[in-house]
VOKOL-941845 format. One line per field, with one value per residue (C-alpha): residue in one letter; residue number from 0; x, y, z. Coordinates in nm, 2 decimals. Example, Ala and Ser with C-alpha at 12.3 -4.5 7.8 and 13.67 -1.06 7.14 Angstrom:
BEGIN
residu: [A,S]
num: [0,1]
east: [1.23,1.37]
north: [-0.45,-0.11]
up: [0.78,0.71]
//
This chain:
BEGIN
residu: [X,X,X,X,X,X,X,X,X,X,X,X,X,X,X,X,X,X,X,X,X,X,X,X,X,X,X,X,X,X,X,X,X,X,X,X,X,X,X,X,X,X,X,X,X,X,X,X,X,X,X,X,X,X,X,X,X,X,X,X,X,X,X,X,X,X,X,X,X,X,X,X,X,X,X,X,X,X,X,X,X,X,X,X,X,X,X,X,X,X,X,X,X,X,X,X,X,X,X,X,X,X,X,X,X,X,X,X,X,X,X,X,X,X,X,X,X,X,X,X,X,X,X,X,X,X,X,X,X,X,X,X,X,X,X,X,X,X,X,X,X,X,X,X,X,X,X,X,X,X,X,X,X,X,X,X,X,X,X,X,X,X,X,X,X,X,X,X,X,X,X,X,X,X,X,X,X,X,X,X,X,X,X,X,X,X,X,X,X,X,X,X,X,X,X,X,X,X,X,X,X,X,X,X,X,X,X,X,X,X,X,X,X,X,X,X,X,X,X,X,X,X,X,X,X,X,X,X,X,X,X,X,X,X,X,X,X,X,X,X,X,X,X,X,X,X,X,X,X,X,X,X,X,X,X,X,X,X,X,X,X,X,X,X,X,X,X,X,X,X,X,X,X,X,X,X,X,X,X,X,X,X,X,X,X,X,X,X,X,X,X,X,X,X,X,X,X,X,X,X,X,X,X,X,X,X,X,X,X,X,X,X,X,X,X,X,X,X,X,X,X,X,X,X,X,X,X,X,X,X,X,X,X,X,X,X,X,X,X,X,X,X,X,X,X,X,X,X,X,X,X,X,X,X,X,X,X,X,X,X,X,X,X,X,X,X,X,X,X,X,X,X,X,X,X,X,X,X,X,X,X,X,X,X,X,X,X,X,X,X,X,X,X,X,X,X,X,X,X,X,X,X,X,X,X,X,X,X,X,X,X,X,X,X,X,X,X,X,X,X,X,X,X,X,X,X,X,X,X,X,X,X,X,X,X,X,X,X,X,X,X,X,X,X,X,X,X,X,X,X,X,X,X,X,X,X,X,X,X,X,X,X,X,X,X,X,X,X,X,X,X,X,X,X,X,X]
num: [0,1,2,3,4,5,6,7,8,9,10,11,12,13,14,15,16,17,18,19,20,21,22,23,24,25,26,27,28,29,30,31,32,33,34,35,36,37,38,39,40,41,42,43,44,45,46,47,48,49,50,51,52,53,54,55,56,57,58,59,60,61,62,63,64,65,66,67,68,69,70,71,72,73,74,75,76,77,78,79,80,81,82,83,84,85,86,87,88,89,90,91,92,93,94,95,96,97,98,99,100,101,102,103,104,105,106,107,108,109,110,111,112,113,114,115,116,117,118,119,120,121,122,123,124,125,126,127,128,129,130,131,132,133,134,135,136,137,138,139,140,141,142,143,144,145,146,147,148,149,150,151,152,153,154,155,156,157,158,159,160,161,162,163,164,165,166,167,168,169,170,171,172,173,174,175,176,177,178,179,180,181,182,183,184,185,186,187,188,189,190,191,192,193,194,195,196,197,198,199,200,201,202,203,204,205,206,207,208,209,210,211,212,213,214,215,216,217,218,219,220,221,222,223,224,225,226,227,228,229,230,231,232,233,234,235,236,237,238,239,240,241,242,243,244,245,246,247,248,249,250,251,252,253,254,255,256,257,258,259,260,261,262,263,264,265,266,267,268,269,270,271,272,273,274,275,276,277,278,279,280,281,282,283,284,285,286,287,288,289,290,291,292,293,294,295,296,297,298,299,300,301,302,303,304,305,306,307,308,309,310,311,312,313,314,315,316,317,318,319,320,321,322,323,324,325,326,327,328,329,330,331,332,333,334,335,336,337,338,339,340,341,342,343,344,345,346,347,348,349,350,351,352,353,354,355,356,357,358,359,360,361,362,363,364,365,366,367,368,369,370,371,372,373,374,375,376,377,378,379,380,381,382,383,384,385,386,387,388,389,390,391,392,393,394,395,396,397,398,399,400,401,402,403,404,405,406,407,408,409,410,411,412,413,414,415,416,417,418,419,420,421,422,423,424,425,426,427,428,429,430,431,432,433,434,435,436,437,438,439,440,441,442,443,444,445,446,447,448,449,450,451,452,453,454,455,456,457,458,459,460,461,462,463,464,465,466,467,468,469,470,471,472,473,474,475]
east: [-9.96,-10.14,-10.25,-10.42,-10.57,-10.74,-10.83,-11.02,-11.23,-11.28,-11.42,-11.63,-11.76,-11.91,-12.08,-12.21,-12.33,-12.53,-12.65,-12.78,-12.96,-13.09,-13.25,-13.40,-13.75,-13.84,-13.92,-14.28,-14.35,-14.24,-14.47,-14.76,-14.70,-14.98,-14.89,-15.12,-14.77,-14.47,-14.17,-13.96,-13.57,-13.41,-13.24,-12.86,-12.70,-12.63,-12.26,-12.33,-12.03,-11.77,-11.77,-11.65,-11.36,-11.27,-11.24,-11.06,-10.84,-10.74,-10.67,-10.37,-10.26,-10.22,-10.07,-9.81,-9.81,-9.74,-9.43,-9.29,-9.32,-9.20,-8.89,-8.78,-8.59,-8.36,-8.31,-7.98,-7.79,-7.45,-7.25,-6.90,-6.57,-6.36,-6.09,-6.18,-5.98,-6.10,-5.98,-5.64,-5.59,-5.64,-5.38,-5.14,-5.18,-5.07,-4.81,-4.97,-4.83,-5.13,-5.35,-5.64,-5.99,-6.23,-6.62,-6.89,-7.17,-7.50,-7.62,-7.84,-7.83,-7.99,-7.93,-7.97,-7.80,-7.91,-7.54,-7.47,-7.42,-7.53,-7.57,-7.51,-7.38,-7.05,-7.07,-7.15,-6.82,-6.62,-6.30,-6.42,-6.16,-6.45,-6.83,-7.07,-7.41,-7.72,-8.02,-8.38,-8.32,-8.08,-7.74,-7.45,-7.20,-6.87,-6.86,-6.59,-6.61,-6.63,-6.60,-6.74,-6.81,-6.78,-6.95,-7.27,-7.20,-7.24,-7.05,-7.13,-7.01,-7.04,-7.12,-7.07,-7.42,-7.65,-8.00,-8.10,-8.41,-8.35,-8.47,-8.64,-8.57,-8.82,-8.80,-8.73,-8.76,-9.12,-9.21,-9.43,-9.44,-9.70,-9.70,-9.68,-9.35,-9.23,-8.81,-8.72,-8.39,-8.19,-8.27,-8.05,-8.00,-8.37,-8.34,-8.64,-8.77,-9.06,-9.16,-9.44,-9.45,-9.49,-9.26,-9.21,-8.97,-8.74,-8.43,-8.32,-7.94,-7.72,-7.69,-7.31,-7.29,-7.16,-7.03,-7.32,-7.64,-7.96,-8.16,-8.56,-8.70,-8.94,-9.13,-9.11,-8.86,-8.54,-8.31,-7.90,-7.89,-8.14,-7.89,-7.80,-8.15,-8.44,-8.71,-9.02,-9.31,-9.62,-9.54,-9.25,-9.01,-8.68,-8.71,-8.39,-8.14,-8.16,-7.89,-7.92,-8.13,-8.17,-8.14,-8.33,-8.66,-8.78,-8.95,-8.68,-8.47,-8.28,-8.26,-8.02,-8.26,-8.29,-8.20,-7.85,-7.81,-7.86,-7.61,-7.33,-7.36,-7.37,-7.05,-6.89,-7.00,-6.80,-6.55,-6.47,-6.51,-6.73,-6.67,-6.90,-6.98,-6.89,-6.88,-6.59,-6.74,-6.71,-7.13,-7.37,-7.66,-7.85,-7.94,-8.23,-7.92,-7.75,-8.07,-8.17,-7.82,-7.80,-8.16,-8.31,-8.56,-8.37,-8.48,-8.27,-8.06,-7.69,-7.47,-7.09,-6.82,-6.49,-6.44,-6.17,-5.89,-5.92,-6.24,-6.55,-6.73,-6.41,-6.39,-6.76,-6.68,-6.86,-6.75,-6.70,-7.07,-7.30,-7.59,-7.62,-8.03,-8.02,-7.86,-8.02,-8.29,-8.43,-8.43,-8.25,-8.32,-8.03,-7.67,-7.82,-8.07,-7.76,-7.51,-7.83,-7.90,-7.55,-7.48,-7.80,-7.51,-7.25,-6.83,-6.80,-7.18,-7.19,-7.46,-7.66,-7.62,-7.85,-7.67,-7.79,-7.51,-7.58,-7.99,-7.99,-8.03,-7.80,-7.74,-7.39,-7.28,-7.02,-6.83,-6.88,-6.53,-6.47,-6.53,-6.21,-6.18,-5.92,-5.88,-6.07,-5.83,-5.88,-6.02,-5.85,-6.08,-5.94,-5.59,-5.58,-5.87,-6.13,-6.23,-5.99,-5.80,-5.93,-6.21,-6.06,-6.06,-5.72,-5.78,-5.61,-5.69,-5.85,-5.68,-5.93,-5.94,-6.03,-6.32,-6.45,-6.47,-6.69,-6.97,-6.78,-6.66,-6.29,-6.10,-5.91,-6.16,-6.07,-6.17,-6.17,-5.88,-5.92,-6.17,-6.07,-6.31,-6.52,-6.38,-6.66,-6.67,-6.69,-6.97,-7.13,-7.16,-6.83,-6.65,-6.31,-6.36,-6.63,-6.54,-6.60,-6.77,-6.85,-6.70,-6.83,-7.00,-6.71,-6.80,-6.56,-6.30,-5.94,-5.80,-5.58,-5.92,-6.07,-5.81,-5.85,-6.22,-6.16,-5.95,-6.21,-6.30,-6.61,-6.69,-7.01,-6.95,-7.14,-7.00,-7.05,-7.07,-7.08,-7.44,-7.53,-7.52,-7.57,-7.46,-7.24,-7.19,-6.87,-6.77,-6.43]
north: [11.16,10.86,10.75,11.08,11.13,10.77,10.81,11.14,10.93,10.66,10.87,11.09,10.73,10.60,10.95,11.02,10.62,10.70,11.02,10.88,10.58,10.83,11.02,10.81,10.68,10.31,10.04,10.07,10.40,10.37,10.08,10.28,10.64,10.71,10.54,10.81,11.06,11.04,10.92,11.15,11.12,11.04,11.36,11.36,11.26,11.47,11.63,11.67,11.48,11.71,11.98,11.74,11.59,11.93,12.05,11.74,11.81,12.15,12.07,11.82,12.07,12.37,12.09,12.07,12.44,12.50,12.28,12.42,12.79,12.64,12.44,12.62,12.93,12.66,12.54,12.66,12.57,12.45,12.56,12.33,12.39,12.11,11.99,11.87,11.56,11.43,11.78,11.71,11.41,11.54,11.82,11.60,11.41,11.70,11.83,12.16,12.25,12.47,12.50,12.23,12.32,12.39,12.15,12.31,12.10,12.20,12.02,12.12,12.15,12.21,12.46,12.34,12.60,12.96,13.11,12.91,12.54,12.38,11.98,11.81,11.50,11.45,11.37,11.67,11.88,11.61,11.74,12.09,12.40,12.61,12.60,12.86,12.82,13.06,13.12,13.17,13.57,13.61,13.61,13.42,13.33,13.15,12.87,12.65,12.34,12.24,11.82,11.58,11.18,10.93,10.67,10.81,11.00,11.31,11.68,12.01,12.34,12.68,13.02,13.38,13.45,13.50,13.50,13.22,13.00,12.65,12.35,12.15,11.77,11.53,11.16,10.95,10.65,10.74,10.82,10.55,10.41,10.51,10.88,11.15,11.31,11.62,11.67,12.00,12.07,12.19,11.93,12.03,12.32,12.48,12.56,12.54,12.26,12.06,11.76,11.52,11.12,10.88,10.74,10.40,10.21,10.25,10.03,10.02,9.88,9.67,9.92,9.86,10.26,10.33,10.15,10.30,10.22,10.27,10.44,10.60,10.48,10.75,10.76,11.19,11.27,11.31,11.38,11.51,11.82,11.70,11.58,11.70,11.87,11.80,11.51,11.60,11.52,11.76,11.91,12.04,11.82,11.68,11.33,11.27,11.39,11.31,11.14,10.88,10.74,10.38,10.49,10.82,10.83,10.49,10.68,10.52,10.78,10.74,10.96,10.91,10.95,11.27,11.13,10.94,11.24,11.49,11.28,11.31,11.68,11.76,11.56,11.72,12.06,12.02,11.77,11.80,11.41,11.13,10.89,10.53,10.28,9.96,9.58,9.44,9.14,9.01,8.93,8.75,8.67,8.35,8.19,7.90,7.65,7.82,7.84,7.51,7.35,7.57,7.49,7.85,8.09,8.28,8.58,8.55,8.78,8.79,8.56,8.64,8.48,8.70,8.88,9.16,9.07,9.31,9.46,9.51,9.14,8.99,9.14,9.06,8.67,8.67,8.43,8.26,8.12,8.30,8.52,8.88,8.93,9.23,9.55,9.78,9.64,9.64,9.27,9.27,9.00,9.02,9.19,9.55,9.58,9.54,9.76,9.98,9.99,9.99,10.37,10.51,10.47,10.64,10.57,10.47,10.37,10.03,9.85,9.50,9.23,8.95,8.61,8.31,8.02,7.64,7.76,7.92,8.31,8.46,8.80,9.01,9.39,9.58,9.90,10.01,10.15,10.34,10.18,10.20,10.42,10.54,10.90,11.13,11.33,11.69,11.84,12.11,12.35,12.31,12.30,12.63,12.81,12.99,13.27,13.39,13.71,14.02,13.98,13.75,13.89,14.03,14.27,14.41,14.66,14.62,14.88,15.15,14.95,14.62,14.82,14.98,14.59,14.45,14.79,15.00,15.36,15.31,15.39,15.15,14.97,14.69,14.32,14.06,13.78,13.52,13.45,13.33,13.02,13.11,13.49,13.76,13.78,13.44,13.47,13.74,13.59,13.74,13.54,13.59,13.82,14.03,14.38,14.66,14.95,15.16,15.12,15.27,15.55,15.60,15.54,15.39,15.29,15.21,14.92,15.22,15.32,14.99,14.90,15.23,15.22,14.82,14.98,14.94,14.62,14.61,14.71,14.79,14.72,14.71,14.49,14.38,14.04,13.96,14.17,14.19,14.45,14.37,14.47,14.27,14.40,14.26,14.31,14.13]
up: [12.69,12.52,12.84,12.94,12.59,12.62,13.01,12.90,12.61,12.78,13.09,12.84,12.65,12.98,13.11,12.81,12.79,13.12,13.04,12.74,12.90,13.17,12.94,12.68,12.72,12.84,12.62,12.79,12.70,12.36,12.29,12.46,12.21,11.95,11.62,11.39,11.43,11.22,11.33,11.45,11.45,11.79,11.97,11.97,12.28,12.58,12.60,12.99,13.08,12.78,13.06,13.34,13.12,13.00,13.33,13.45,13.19,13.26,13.58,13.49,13.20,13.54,13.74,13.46,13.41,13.76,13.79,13.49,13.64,14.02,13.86,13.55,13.78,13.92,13.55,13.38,13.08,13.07,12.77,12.76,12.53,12.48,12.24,11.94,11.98,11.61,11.42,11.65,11.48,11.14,11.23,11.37,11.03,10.83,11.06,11.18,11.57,11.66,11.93,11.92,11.78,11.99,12.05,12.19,12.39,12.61,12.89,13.17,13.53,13.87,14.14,14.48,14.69,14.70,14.61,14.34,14.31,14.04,14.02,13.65,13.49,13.53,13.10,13.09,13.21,13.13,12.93,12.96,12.90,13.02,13.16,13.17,13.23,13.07,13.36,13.25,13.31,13.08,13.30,13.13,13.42,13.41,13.62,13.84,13.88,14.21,14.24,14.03,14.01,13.77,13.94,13.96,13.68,13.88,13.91,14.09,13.95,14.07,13.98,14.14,14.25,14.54,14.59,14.35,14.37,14.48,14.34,14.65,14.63,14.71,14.87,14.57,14.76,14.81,14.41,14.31,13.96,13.73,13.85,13.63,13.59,13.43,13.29,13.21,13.04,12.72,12.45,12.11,12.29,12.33,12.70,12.88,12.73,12.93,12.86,13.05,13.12,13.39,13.63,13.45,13.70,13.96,14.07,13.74,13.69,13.54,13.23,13.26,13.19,13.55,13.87,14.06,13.94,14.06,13.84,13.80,13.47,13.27,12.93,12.96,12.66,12.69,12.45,12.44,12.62,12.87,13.05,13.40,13.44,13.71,13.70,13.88,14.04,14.02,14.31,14.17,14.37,14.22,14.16,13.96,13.79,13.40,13.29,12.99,12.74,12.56,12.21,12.07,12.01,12.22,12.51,12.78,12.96,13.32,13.59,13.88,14.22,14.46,14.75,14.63,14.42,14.68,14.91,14.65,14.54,14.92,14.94,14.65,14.78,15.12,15.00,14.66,14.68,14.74,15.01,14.98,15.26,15.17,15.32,15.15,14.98,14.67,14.53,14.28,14.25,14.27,14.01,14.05,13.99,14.27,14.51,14.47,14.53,14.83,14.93,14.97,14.77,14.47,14.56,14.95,14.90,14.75,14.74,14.91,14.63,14.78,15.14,15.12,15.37,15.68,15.52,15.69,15.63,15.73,16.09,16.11,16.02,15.69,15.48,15.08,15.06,15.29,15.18,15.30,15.32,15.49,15.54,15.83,15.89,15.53,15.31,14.98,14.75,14.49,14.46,14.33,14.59,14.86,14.71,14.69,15.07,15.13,14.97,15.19,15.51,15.63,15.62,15.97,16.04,16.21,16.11,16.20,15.88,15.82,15.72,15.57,15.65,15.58,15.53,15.87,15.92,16.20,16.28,16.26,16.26,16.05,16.04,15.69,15.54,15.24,14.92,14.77,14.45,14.22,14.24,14.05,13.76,13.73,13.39,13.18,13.34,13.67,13.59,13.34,13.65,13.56,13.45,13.24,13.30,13.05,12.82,12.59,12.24,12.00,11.76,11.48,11.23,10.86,10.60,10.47,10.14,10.28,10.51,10.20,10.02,10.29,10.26,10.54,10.59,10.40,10.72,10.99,11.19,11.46,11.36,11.60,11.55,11.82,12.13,12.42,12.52,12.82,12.81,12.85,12.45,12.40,12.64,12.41,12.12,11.95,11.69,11.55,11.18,11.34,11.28,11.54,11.45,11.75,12.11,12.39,12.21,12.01,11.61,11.39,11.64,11.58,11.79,11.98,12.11,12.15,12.42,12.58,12.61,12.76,13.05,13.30,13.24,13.02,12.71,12.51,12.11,11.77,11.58,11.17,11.09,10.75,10.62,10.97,11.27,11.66,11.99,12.23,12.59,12.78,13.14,13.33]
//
């Protein structure tokens, strides 16, 4: 934004600058006016150019207007229960066998299939008992979680639904730095957030926050709860996939790229898993030390310190001490930029290596294999399945003296024990003390007549809460 608000001035300083010298008169023309008049006081100068800059203006405020309305449909929020692994250690402390407390977190997400899949960070679920995700119309869906990926930091989940707009993903590869970018996510939890930057870098790695790094750099602010949602261009293209920041509040956020993003959530999708090409080598880079003692350019590519037996670079004679400067075709000038060209191919793919040996370039081919990866452990949300059977609330009833105390007719009313997390009234808003006061139509309800009326599967309440009154509807 500080970079718009200064191009605007600086553009409005120099038009007005000519419009002024345009219009003043010459130094010859002064010096030839009648000297018997008063001085009079020179005219303000022109705002001719004011309209131009407004307009210019406006038309980068619509641009950012337009991707907000494009994008923010395949927007959702992703509400996560966990266990509250610090409160279980205070229990444990005292010696209380109870069921563990419950977190809540909010993350963000992307839908990139019409019937429901959803790509997010994999930080995001991770741990969950239960995920559900809020749309921009209102709907609040349970949601299963369908693969996810630690390396990349990556996870799909799905929901139940048809007919839903898709976010289209754009070329990442093709972003250039210093356009404008827009994120739109679920800081804190205010969904729908937008915020606007630049694109400030790509490539970015070596973070040491994942083993797959190749991230989009971008001043747009991001925050916790941004995480999982879309980076765009202003055509409303995905760029990235939000995913970290460096410290709140220093205008540097990461965003995992479309295109290896797309290529993972497509694998998830119709896998559950994520297969990676790999070479089987071992890699550094050089260092000036390292080039100069091995007499080429620093930047030659990266340096081969280990070959897997029977991998890939062994069967194509790759060796301890050679320097892999390309991959397909493309040159890579350091270890990140060939791990990097490495991922864009496929398990299986054979393709053409460039060598440096001894200073001289030669040409090989490999079969890439699958990297190999420890096996990705299920979450609690997968092994206890979701959703959850019934709509997740116990009641018991209040005596007529304790409904009187709390401003209520004195007779036996149902008030709500325990929610089930991720249940259809934990997905309403209901909370255990909540007293029900009408059910279905039915006024002053006892909890014989509250399980009746939830017989078919949904239920329509008013509920008290403390000094206040709302509605919750529930349906299986």
């Amino acid at each position: 934004m500080v970079g718009r608000v200064s191009f605007h001035r600086s553009s409005l300083a120099v038009a007005l600058g000519v419009a002024a010298a345009a219009l003043a008169p010459s130094a010859s023309a002064q010096q030839a006016a009648p000297t018997d008049k008063p001085a009079q006081a020179a005219p303000p100068p022109p705002a001719a150019a004011a309209p131009a800059a407004v307009a210019e203006a406006r038309r980068l405020s619509d641009a950012f207007v337009a991707v907000a309305e494009r994008v923010s449909p395949s927007v959702v929020q992703i509400d996560v229960t966990s266990r509250d692994e610090q409160a279980d250690q205070v229990l444990r402390f005292f010696g209380r066998n109870q069921d563990s407390p419950i977190a809540r977190g909010t993350g963000s997400g992307v839908v990139f299939t019409t019937d429901g899949a959803i790509l997010t960070n994999n930080h995001v679920i991770d741990h969950a008992l239960t995920i559900n995700v809020r749309f921009r119309d209102g709907r609040f869906l349970p949601a299963k979680l369908v693969g996810r990926d630690p390396g990349t930091d990556l996870a799909v989940i799905k929901v139940d639904a048809t007919g839903l707009i898709a976010a289209k993903f754009g070329d990442s590869d093709a972003s250039r730095v210093g356009e404008w970018t827009v994120a739109i996510g679920s800081p804190f939890g205010l969904g729908y957030t937008v915020t606007t930057g630049v694109l400030s870098a790509k490539g970015r790695g070596g973070l040491g926050m994942n083993a797959i790094e190749d991230y989009l750099q971008t001043d747009a602010s991001i925050n916790p709860g941004n995480s999982g949602g879309p980076l765009c261009d202003l055509n409303g293209n995905v760029l990235g996939v939000n995913t970290m920041i460096v410290g709140r509040g220093s205008g540097i956020g990461f965003a995992v790229p479309s295109n290896l993003a797309r290529r993972v959530a497509d694998q998830l999708l119709k896998n559950g898993r994520v297969q990676r090409a790999w070479i089987g080598v071992g890699i550094q880079d050089l260092t000036p030390e390292l080039a100069t003692a091995m007499k080429v350019d620093p930047r030659a590519g990266a340096l081969v310190n280990y070959v897997n037996d029977n991998g890939p670079a062994q069967k194509a004679n790759i060796k301890p001490g050679d320097i892999i400067a390309g991959v397909g075709g493309k040159k890579v000038g350091d270890g990140h930029e060939l791990t990097r060209e490495t991922l864009t191919h496929e398990v299986g793919q054979t393709v053409p290596l460039e060598i440096i040996r001894d200073g001289k370039k030669y040409g090989t081919s490999a079969v890439l294999a699958a990297r190999p990866e420890a096996a990705v452990p299920p979450l609690p949300v997968q092994q206890q399945g979701v959703p959850q059977s019934g709509l997740g609330l116990s009641v018991r009833d209040i005596s007529p003296q304790q409904a009187a105390q709390i401003g209520l007719a004195a007779k036996p009313l149902p008030v709500i024990t325990s929610i089930n997390p991720g249940s259809p009234a934990d997905r309403a808003g209901l909370k255990p003390n909540d007293v029900v006061i009408e059910a279905d139509g039915i006024t002053e309800p006892t909890s014989a007549q509250l399980a009746e009326a939830a017989k078919d599967g949904q239920l329509l309440l008013r509920v008290r809460r403390r000094d206040q009154t709302f509605y919750a509807a529930m349906r299986k």
